[in-house]
C-alpha positions in Angstrom: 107.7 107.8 98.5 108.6 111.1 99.8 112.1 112.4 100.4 111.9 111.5 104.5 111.7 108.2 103.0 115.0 108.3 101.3 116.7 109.2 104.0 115.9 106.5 106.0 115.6 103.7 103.4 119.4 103.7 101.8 120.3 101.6 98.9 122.2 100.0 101.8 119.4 98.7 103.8 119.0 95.4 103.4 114.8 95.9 103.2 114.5 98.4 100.7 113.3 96.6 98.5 110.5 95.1 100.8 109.7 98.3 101.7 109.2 99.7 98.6 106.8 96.7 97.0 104.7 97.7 100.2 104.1 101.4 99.4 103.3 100.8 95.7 100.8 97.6 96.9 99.8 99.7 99.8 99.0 102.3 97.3 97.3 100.4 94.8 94.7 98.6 96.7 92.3 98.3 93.9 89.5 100.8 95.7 90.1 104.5 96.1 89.1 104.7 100.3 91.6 101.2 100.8 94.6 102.9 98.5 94.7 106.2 101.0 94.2 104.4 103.9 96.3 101.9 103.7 98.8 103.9 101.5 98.8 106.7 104.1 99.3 104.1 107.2 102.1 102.6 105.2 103.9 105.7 103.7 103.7 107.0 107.6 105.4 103.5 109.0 107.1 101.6 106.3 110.7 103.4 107.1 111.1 102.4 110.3 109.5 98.6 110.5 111.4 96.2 111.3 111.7 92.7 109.6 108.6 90.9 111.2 106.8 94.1 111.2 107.4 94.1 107.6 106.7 90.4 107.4 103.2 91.3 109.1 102.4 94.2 107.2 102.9 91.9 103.8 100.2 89.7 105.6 97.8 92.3 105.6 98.3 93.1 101.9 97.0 89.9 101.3 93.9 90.6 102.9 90.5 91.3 100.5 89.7 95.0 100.7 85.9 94.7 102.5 87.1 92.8 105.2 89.9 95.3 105.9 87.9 98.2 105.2 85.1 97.0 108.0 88.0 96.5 110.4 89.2 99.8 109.7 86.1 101.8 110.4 84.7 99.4 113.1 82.3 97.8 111.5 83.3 94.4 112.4 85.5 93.2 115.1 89.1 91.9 114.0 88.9 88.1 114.2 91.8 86.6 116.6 92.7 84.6 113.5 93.6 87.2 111.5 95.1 89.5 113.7 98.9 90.4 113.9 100.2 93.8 115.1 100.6 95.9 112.3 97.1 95.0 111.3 96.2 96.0 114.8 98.5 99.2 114.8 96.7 100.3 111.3 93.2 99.5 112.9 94.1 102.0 115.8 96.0 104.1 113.5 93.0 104.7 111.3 90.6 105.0 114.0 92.0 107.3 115.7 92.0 109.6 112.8 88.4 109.1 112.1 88.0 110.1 116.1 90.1 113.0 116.4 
């Protein structure tokens, strides 16, 4: 967490603790391309999601690496059943790096 973090993420905040199990999973992904991906998308969000944005984004941490890696880069289309918006957000998040 950097110190922007802090100052949006009080002790006070009811979610802090939420969002901080999300950096550290976001962050340790298991594969080195999914941890700064993810990690990045995360670290760049996580301060100002709300609760079902965090809710959805703790979805997605559940998801197997592959799968999220190939909807990352576009290498396979996100299936409707597995699709909530902050998966969606990160998909166009990510892309949009790789793009620009």
């Amino acid at each position: 967490m950097n110190h922007n973090d802090s100052n949006i993420m009080t002790e006070n905040d009811p979610l802090v603790a939420r969002r901080r199990r999300l950096i550290f999973r976001a962050n340790h992904r298991g594969t080195f391309e999914t941890d700064i991906i993810i990690g990045d998308f995360v670290r760049d969000t996580v301060a100002t999601m709300t609760e079902a944005e965090l809710t959805d984004m703790e979805a997605v941490m559940q998801m197997p690496d592959p799968e999220l890696t190939d909807w990352l880069f576009g290498r396979l289309p996100l299936p409707a059943e597995n699709v909530n918006p902050m998966l969606r957000r990160m998909v166009e998040s990510c892309r949009a790096k790789n793009n620009g």
